[in-house]
mmCIF file of the N, C-alpha and C atoms, coordinates in Angstrom:
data_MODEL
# 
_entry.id   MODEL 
# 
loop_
_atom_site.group_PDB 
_atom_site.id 
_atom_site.type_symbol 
_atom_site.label_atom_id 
_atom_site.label_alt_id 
_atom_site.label_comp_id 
_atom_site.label_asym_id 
_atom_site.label_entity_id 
_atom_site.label_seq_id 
_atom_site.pdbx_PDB_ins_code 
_atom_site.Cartn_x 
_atom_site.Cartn_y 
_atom_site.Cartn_z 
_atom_site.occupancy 
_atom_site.B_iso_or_equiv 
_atom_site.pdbx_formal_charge 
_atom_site.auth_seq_id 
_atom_site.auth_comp_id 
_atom_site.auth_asym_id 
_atom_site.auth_atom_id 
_atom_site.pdbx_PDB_model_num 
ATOM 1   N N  . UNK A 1 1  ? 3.954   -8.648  2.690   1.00 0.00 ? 1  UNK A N  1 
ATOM 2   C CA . UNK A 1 1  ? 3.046   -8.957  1.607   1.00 0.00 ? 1  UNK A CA 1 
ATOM 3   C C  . UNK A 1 1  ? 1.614   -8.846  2.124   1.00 0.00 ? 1  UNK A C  1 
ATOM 4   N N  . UNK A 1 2  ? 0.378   -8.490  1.294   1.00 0.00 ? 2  UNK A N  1 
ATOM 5   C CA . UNK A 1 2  ? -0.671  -7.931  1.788   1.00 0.00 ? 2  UNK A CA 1 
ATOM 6   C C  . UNK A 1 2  ? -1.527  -8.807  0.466   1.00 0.00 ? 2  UNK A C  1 
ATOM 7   N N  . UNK A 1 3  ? -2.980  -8.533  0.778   1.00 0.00 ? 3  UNK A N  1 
ATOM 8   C CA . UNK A 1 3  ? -3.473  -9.110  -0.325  1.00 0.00 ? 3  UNK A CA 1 
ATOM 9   C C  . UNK A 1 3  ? -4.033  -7.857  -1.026  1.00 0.00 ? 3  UNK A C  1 
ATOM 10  N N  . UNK A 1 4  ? -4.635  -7.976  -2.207  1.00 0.00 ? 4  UNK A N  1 
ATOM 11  C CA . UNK A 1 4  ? -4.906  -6.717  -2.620  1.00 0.00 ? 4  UNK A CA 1 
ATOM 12  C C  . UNK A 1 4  ? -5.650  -7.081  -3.804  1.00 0.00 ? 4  UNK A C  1 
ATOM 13  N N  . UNK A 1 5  ? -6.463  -5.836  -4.250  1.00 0.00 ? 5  UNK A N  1 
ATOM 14  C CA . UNK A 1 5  ? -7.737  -5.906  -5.621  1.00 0.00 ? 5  UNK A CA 1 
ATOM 15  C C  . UNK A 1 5  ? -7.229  -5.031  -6.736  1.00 0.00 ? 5  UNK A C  1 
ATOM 16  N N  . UNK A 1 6  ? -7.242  -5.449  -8.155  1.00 0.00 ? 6  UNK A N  1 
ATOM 17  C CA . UNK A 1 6  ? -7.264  -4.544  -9.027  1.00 0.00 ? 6  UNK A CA 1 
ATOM 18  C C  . UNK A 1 6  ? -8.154  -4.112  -8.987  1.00 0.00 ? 6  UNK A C  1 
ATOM 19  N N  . UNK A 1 7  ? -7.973  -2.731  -8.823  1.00 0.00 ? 7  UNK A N  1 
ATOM 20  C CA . UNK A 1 7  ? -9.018  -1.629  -9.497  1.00 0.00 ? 7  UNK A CA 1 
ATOM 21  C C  . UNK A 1 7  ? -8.991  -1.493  -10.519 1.00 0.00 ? 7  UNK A C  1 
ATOM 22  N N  . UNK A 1 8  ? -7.992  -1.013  -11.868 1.00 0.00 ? 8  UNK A N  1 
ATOM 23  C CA . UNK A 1 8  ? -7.606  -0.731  -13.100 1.00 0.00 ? 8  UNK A CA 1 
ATOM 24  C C  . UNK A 1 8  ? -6.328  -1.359  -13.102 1.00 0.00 ? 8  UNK A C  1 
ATOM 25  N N  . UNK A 1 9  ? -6.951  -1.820  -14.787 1.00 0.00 ? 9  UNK A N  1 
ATOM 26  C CA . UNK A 1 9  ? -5.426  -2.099  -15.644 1.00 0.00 ? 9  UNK A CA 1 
ATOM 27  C C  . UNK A 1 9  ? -5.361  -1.562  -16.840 1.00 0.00 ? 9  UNK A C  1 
ATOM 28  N N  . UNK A 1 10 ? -4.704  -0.931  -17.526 1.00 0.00 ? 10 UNK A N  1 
ATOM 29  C CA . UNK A 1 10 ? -4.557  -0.616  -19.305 1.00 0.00 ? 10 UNK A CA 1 
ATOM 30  C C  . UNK A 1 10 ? -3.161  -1.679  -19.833 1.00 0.00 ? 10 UNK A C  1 
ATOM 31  N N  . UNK A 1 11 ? -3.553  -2.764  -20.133 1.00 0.00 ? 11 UNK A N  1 
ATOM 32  C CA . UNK A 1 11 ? -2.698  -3.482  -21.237 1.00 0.00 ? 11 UNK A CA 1 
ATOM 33  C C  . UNK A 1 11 ? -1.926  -2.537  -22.346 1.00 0.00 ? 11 UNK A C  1 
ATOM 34  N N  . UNK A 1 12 ? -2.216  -1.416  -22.589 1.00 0.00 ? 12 UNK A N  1 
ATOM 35  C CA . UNK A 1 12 ? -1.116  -0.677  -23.691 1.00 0.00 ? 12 UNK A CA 1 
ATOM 36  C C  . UNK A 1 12 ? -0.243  0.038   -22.993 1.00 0.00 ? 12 UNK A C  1 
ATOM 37  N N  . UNK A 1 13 ? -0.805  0.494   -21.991 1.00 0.00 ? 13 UNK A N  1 
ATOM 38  C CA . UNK A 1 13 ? 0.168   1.266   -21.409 1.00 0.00 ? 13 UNK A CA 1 
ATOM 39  C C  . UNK A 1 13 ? 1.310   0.366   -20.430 1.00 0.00 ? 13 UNK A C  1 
ATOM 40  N N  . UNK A 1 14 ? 0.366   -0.523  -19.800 1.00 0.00 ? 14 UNK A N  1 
ATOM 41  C CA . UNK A 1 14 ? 1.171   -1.605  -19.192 1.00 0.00 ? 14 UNK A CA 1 
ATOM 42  C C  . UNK A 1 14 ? 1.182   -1.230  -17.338 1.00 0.00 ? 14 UNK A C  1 
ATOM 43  N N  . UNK A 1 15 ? 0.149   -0.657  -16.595 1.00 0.00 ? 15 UNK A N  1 
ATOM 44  C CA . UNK A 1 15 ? 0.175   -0.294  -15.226 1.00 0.00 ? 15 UNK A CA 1 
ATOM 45  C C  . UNK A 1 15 ? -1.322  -0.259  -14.826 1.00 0.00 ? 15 UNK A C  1 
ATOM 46  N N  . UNK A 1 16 ? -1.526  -0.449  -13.601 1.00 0.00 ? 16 UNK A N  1 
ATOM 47  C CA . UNK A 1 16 ? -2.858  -0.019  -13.293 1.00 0.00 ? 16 UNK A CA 1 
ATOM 48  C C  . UNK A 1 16 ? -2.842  0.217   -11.578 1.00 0.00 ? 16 UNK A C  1 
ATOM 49  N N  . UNK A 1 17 ? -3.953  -0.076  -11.037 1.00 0.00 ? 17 UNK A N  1 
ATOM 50  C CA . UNK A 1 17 ? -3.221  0.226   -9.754  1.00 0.00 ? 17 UNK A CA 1 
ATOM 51  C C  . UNK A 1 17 ? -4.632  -0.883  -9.044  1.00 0.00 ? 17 UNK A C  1 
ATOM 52  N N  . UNK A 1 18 ? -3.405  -0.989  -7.354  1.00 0.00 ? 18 UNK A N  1 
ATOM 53  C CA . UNK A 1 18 ? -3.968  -2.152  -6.731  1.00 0.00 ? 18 UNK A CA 1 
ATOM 54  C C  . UNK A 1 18 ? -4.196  -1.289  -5.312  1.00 0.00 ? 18 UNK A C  1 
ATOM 55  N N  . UNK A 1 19 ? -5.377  -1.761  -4.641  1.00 0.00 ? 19 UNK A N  1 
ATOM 56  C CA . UNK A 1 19 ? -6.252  -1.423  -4.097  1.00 0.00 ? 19 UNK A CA 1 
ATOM 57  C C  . UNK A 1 19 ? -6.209  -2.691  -2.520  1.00 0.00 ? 19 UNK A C  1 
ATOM 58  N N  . UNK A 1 20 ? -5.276  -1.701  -1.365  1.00 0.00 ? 20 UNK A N  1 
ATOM 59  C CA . UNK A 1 20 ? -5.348  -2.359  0.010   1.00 0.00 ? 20 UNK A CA 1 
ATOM 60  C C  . UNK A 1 20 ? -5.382  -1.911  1.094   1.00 0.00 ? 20 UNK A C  1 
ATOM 61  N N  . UNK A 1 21 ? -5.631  -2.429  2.000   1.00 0.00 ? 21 UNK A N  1 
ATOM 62  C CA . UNK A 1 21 ? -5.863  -1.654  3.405   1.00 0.00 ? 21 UNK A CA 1 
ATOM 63  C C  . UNK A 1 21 ? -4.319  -0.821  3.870   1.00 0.00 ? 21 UNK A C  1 
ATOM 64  N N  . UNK A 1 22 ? -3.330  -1.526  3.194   1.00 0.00 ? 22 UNK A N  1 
ATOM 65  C CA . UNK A 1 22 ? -2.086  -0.954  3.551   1.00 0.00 ? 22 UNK A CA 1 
ATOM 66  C C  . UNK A 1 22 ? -1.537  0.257   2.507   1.00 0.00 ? 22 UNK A C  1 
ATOM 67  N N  . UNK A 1 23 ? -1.749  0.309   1.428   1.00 0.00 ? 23 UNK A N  1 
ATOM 68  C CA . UNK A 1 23 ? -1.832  1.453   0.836   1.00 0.00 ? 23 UNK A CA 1 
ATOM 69  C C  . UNK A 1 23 ? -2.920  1.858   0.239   1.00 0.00 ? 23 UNK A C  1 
ATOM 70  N N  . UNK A 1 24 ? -3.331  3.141   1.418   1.00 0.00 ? 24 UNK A N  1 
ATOM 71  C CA . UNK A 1 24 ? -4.706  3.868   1.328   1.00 0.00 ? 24 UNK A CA 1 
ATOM 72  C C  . UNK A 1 24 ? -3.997  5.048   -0.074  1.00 0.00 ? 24 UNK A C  1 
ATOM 73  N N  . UNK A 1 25 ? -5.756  4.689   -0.908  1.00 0.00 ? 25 UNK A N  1 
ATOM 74  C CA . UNK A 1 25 ? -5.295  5.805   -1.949  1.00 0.00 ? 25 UNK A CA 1 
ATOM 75  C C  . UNK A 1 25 ? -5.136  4.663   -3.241  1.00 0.00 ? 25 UNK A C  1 
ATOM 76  N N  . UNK A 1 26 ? -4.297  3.466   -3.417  1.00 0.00 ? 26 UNK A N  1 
ATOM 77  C CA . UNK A 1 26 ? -3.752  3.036   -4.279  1.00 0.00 ? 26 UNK A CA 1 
ATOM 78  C C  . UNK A 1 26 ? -2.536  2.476   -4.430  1.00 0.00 ? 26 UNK A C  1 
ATOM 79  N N  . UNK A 1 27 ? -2.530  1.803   -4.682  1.00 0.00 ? 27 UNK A N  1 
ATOM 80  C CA . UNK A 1 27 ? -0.474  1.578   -5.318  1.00 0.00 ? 27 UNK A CA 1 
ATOM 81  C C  . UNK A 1 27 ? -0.272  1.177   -6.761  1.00 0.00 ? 27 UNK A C  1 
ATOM 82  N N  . UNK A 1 28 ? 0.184   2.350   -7.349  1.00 0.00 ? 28 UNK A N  1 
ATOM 83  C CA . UNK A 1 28 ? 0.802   1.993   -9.132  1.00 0.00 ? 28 UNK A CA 1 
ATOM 84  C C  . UNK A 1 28 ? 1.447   0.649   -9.349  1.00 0.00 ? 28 UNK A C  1 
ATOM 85  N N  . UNK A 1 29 ? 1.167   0.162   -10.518 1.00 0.00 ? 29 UNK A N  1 
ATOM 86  C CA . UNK A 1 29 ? 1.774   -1.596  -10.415 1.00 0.00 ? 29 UNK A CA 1 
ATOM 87  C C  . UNK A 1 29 ? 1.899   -1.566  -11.842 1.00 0.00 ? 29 UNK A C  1 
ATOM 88  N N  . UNK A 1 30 ? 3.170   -1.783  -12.358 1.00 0.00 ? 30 UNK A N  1 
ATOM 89  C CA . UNK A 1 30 ? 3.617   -1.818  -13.563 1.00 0.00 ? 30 UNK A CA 1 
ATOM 90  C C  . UNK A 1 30 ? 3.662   -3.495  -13.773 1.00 0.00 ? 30 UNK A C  1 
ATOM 91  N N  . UNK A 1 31 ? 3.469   -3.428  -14.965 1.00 0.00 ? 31 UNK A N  1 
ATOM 92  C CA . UNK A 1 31 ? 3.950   -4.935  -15.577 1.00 0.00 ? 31 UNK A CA 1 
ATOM 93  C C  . UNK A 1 31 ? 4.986   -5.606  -14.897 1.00 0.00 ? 31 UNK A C  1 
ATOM 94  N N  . UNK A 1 32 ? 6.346   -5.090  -14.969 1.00 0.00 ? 32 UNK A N  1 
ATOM 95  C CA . UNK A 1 32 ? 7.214   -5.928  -14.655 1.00 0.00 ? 32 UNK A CA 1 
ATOM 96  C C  . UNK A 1 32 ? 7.292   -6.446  -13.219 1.00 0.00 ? 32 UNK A C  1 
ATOM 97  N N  . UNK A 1 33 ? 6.611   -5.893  -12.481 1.00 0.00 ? 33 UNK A N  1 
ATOM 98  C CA . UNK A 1 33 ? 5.953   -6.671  -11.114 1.00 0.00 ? 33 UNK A CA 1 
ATOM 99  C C  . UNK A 1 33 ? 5.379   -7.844  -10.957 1.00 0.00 ? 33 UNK A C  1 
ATOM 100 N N  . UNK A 1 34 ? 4.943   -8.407  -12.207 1.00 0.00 ? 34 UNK A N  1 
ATOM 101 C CA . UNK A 1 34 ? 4.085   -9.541  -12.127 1.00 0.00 ? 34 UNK A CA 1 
ATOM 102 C C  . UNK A 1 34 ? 4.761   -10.313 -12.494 1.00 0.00 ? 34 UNK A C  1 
ATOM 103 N N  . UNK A 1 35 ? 4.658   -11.440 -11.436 1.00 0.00 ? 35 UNK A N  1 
ATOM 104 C CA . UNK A 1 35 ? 5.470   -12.604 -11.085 1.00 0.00 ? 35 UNK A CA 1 
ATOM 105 C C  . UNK A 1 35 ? 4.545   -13.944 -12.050 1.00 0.00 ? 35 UNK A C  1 
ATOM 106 N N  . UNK A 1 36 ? 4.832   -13.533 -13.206 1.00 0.00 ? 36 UNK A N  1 
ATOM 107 C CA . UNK A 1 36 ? 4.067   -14.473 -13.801 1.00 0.00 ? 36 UNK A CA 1 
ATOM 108 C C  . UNK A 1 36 ? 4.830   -14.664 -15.354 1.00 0.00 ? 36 UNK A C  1 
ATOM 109 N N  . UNK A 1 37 ? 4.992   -15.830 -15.980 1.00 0.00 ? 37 UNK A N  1 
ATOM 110 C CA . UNK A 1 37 ? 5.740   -15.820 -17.422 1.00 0.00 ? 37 UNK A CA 1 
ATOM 111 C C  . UNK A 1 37 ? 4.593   -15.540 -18.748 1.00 0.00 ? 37 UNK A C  1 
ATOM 112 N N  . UNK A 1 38 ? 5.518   -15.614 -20.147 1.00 0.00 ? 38 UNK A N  1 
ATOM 113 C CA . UNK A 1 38 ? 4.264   -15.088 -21.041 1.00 0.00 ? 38 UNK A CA 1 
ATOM 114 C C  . UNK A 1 38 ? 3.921   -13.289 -20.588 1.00 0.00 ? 38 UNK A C  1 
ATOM 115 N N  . UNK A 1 39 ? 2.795   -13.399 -20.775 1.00 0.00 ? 39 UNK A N  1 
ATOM 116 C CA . UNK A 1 39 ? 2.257   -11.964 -20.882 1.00 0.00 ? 39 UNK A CA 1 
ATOM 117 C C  . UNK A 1 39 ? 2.095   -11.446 -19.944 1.00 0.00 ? 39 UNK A C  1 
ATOM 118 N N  . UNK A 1 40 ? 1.949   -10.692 -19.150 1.00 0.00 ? 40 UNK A N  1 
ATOM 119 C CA . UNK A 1 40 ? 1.738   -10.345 -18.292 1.00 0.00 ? 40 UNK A CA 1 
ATOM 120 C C  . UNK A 1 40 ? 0.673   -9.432  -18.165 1.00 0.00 ? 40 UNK A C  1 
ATOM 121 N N  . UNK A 1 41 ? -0.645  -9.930  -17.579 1.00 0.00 ? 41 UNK A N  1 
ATOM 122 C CA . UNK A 1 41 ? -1.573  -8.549  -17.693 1.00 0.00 ? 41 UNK A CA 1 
ATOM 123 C C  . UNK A 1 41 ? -2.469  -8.901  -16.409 1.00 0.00 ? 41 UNK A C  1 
ATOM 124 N N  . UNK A 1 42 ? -2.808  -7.968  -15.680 1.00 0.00 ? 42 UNK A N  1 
ATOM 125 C CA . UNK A 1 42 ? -4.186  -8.183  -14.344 1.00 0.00 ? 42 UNK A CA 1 
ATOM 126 C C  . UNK A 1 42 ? -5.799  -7.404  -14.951 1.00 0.00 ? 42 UNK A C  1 
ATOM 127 N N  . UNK A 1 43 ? -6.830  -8.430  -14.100 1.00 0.00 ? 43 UNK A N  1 
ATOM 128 C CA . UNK A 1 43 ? -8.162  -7.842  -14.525 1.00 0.00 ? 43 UNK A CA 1 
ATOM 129 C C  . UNK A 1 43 ? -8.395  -7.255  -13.897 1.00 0.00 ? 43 UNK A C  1 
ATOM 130 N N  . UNK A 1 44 ? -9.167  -6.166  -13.608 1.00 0.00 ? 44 UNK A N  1 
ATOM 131 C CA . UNK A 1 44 ? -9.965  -5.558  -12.924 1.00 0.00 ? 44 UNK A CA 1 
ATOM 132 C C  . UNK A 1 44 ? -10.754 -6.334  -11.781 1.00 0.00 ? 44 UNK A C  1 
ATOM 133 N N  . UNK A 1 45 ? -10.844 -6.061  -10.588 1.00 0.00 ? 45 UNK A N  1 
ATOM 134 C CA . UNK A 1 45 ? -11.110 -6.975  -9.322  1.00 0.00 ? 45 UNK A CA 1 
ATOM 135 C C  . UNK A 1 45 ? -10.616 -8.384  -9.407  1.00 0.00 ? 45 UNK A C  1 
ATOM 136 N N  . UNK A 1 46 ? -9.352  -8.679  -9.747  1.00 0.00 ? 46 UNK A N  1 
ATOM 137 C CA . UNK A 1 46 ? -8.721  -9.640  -9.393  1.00 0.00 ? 46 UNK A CA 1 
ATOM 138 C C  . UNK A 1 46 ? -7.718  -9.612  -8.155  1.00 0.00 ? 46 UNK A C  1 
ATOM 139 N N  . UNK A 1 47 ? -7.858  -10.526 -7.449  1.00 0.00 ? 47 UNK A N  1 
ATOM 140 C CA . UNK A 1 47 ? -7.345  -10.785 -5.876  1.00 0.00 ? 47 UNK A CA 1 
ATOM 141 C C  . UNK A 1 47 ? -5.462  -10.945 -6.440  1.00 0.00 ? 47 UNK A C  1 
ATOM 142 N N  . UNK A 1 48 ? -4.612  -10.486 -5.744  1.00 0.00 ? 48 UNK A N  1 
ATOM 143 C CA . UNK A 1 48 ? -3.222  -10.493 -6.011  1.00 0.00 ? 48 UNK A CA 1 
ATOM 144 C C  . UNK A 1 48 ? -2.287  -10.679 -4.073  1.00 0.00 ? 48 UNK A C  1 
ATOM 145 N N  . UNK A 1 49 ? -1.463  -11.198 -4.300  1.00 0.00 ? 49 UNK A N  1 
ATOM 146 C CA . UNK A 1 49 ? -0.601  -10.859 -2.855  1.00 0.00 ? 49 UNK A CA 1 
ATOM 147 C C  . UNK A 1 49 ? 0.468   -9.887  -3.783  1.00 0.00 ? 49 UNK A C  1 
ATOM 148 N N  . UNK A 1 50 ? 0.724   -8.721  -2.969  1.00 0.00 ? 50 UNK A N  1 
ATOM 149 C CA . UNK A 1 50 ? 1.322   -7.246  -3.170  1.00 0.00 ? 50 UNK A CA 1 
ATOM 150 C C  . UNK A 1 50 ? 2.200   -7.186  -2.154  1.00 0.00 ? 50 UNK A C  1 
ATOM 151 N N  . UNK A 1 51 ? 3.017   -6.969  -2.842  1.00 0.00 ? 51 UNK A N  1 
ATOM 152 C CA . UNK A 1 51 ? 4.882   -6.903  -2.004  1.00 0.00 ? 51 UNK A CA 1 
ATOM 153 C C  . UNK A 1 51 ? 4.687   -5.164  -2.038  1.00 0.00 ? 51 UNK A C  1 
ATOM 154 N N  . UNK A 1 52 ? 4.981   -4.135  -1.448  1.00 0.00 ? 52 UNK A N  1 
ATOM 155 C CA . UNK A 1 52 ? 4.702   -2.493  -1.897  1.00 0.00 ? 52 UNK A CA 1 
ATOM 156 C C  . UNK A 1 52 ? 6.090   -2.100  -1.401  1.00 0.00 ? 52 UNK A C  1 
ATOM 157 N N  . UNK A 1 53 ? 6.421   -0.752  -1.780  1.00 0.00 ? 53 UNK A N  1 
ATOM 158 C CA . UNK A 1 53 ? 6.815   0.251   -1.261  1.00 0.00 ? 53 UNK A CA 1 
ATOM 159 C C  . UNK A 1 53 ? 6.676   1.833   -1.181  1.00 0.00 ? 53 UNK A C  1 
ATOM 160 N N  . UNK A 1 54 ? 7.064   2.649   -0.724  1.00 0.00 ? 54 UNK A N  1 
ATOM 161 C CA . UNK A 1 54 ? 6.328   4.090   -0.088  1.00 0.00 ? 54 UNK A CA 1 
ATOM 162 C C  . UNK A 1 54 ? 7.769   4.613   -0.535  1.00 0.00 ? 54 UNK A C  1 
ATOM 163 N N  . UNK A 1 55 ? 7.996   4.731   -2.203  1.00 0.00 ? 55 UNK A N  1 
ATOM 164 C CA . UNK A 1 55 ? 9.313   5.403   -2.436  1.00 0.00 ? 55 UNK A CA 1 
ATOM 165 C C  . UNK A 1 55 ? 9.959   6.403   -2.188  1.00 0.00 ? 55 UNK A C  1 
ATOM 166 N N  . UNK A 1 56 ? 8.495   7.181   -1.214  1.00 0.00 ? 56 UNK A N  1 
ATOM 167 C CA . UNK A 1 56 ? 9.282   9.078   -1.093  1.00 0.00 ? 56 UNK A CA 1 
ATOM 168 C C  . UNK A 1 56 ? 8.652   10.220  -1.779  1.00 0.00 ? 56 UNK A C  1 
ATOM 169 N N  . UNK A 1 57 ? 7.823   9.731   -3.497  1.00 0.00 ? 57 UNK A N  1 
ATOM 170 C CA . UNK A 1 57 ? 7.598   10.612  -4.009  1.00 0.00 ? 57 UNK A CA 1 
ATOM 171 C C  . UNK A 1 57 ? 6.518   9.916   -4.583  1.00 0.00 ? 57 UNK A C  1 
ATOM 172 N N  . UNK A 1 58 ? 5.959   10.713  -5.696  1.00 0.00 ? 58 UNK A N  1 
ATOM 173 C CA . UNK A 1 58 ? 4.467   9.945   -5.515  1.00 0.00 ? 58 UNK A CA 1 
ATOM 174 C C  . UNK A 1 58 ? 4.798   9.373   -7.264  1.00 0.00 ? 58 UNK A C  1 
ATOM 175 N N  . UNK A 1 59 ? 4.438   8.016   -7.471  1.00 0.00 ? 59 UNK A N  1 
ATOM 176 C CA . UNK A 1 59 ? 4.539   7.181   -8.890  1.00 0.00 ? 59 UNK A CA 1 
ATOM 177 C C  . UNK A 1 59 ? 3.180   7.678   -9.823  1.00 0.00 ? 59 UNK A C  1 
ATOM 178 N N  . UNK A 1 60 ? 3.057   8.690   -10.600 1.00 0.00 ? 60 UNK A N  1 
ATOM 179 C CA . UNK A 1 60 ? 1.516   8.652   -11.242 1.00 0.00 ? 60 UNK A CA 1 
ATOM 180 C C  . UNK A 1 60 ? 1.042   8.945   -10.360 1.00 0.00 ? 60 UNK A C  1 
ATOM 181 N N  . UNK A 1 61 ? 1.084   9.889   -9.619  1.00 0.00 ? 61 UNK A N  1 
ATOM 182 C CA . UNK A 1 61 ? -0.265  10.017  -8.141  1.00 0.00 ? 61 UNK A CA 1 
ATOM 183 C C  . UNK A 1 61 ? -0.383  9.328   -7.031  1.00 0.00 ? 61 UNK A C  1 
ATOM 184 N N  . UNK A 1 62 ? 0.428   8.312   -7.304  1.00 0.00 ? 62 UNK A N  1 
ATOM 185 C CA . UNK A 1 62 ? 0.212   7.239   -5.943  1.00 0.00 ? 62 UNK A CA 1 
ATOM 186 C C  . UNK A 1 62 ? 1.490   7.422   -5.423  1.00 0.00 ? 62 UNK A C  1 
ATOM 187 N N  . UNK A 1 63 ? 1.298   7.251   -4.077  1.00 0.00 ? 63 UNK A N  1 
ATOM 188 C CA . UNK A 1 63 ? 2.089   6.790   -3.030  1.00 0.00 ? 63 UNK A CA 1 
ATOM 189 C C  . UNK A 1 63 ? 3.039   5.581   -2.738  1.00 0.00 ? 63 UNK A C  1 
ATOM 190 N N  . UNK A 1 64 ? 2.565   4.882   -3.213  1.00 0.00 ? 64 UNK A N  1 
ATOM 191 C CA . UNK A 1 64 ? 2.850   3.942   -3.307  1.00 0.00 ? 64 UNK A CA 1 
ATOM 192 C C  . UNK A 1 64 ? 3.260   2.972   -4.316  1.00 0.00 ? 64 UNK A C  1 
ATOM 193 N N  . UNK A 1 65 ? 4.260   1.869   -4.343  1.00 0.00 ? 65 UNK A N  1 
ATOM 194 C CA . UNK A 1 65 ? 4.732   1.550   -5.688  1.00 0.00 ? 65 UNK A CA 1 
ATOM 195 C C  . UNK A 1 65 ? 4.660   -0.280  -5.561  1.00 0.00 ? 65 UNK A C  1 
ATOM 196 N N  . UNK A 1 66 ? 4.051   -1.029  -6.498  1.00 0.00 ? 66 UNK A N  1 
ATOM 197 C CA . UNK A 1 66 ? 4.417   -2.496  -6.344  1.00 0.00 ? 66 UNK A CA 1 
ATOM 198 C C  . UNK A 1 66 ? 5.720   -2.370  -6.526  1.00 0.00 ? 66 UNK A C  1 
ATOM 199 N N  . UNK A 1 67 ? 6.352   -3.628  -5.834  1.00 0.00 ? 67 UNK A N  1 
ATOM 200 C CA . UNK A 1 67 ? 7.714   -4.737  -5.896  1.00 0.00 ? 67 UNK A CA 1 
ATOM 201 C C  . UNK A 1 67 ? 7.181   -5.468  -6.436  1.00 0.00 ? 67 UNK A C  1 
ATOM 202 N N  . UNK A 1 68 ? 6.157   -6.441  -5.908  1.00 0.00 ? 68 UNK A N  1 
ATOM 203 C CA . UNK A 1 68 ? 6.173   -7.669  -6.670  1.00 0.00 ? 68 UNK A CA 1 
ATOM 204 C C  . UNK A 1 68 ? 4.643   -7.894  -6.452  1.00 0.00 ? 68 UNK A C  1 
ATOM 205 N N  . UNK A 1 69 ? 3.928   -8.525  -7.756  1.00 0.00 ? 69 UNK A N  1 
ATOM 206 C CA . UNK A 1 69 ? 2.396   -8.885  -7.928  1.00 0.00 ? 69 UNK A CA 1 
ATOM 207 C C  . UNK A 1 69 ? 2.332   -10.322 -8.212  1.00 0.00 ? 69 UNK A C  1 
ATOM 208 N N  . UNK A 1 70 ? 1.799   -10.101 -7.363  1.00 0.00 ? 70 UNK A N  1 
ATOM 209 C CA . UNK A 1 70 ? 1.734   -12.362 -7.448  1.00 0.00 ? 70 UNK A CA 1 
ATOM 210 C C  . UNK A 1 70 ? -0.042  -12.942 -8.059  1.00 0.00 ? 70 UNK A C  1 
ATOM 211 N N  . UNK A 1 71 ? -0.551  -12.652 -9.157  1.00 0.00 ? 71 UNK A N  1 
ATOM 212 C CA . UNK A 1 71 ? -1.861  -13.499 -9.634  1.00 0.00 ? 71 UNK A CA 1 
ATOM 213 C C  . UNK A 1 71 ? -2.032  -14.541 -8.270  1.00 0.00 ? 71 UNK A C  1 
ATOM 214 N N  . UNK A 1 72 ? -3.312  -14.308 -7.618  1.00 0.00 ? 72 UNK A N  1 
ATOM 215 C CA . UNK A 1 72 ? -3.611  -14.900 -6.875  1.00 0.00 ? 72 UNK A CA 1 
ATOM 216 C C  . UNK A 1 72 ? -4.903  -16.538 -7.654  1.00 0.00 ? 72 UNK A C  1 
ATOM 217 N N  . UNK A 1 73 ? -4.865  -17.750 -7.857  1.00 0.00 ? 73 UNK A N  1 
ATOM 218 C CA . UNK A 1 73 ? -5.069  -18.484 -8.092  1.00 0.00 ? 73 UNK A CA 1 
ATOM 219 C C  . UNK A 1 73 ? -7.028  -18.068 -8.286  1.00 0.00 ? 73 UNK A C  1 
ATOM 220 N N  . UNK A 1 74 ? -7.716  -18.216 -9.308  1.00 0.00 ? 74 UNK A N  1 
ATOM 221 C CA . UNK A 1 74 ? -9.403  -17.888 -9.425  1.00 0.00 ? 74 UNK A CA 1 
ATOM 222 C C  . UNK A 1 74 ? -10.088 -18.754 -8.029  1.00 0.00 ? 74 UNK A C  1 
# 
């Protein structure tokens, strides 16, 4: 687990991508990653701990894919 920044989110589409020293470039982060009940949505430069993986092929351009997004406390 790493800590990590939203860069982008789109609420309609439901993904955006998170921004860490361990995945250079980006990592795609879908909704259902977020370890949170209710709605699920991240802001833009909000702090997260990021579970990742490096599936092989690239998700949307990235390299990299969340497991799990944990809302890090304001």
């Amino acid at each position: 687990m790493v800590t990590a920044t939203v860069r982008e989110w789109d609420d309609e589409e439901g993904w955006g991508v998170l921004d860490s020293a361990a995945t250079p470039g980006g990592c795609f982060g879908h909704y259902s990653a977020i370890q949170s009940s209710g709605f699920r949505t991240l802001t833009a430069g909000q702090r997260v701990d990021l579970t990742w993986e490096a599936p092989g092929f690239r998700q949307d351009g990235y390299g990299y894919r969340a497991v799990s997004i944990v809302p890090r406390p304001a």
